[in-house]
C-alpha positions in Angstrom: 45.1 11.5 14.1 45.7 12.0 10.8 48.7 10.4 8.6 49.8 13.7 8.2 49.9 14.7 11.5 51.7 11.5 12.7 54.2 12.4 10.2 55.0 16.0 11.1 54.9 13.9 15.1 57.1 11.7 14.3 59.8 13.8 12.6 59.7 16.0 15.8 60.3 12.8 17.9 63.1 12.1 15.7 64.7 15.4 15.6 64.3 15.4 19.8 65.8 11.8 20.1 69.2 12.8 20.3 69.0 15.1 22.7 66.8 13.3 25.6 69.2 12.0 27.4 68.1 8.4 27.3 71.3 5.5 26.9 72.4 4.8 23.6 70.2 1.6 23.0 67.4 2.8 23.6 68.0 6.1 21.6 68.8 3.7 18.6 65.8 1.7 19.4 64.0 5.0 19.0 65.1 6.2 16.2 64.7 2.9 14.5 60.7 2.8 15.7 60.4 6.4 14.7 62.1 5.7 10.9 60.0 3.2 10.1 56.9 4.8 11.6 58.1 7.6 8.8 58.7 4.9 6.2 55.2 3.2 6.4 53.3 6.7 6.2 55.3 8.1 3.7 54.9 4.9 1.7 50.8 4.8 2.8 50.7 8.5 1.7 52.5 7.7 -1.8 50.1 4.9 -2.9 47.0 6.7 -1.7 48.1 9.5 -4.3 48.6 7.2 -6.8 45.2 5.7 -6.2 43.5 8.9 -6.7 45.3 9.8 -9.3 44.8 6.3 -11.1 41.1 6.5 -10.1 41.0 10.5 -11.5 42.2 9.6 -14.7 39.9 6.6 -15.3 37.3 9.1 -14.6 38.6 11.5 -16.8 39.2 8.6 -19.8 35.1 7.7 -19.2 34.1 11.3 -19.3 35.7 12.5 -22.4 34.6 8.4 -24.0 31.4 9.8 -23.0 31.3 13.0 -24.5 33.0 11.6 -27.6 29.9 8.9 -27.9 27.5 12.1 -27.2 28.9 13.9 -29.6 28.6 11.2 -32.3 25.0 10.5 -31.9 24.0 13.8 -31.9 26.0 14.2 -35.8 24.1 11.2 -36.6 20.8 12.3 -35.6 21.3 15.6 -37.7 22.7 13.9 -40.5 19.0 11.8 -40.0 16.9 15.0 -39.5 18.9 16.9 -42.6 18.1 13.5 -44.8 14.4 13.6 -43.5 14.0 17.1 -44.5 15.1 16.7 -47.8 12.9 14.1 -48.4 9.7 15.4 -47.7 
């Protein structure tokens, strides 16, 4: 099961806590199982965006260093071609 499917589960179980009947401890025992449940995914879901976000700017920082470097030797080898030319 997915993280965001035990989410969306657990909410559900939360909301229906109240409600079941069960003695007051164990609704409060419940609820605290279920809220951290929540915590931990929300908190696993958080710093896997980060990650990819982290990781998709890195990417995005090499591929525009690359294209600058590109771009730079390509000037440079028509600045050498243009020099060549005008020599002969």
């Amino acid at each position: 099961m997915s993280r965001a499917s035990m989410l969306i589960l657990l909410g559900i179980l939360t909301i229906l806590t109240p409600f079941s009947g069960l003695p007051i401890a164990i609704r409060s025992t419940l609820l605290v199982i279920f809220g951290t449940g929540i915590f931990g995914i929300g908190l696993s879901l958080r710093v896997h965006h980060a990650r990819r976000a982290q990781v998709s700017a890195e990417v995005s920082t090499i591929e525009s260093t690359n294209f600058s470097s590109d771009a730079s030797q390509r000037d440079s080898q028509s600045v050498d071609n243009q020099k060549s030319t005008l020599t002969m």
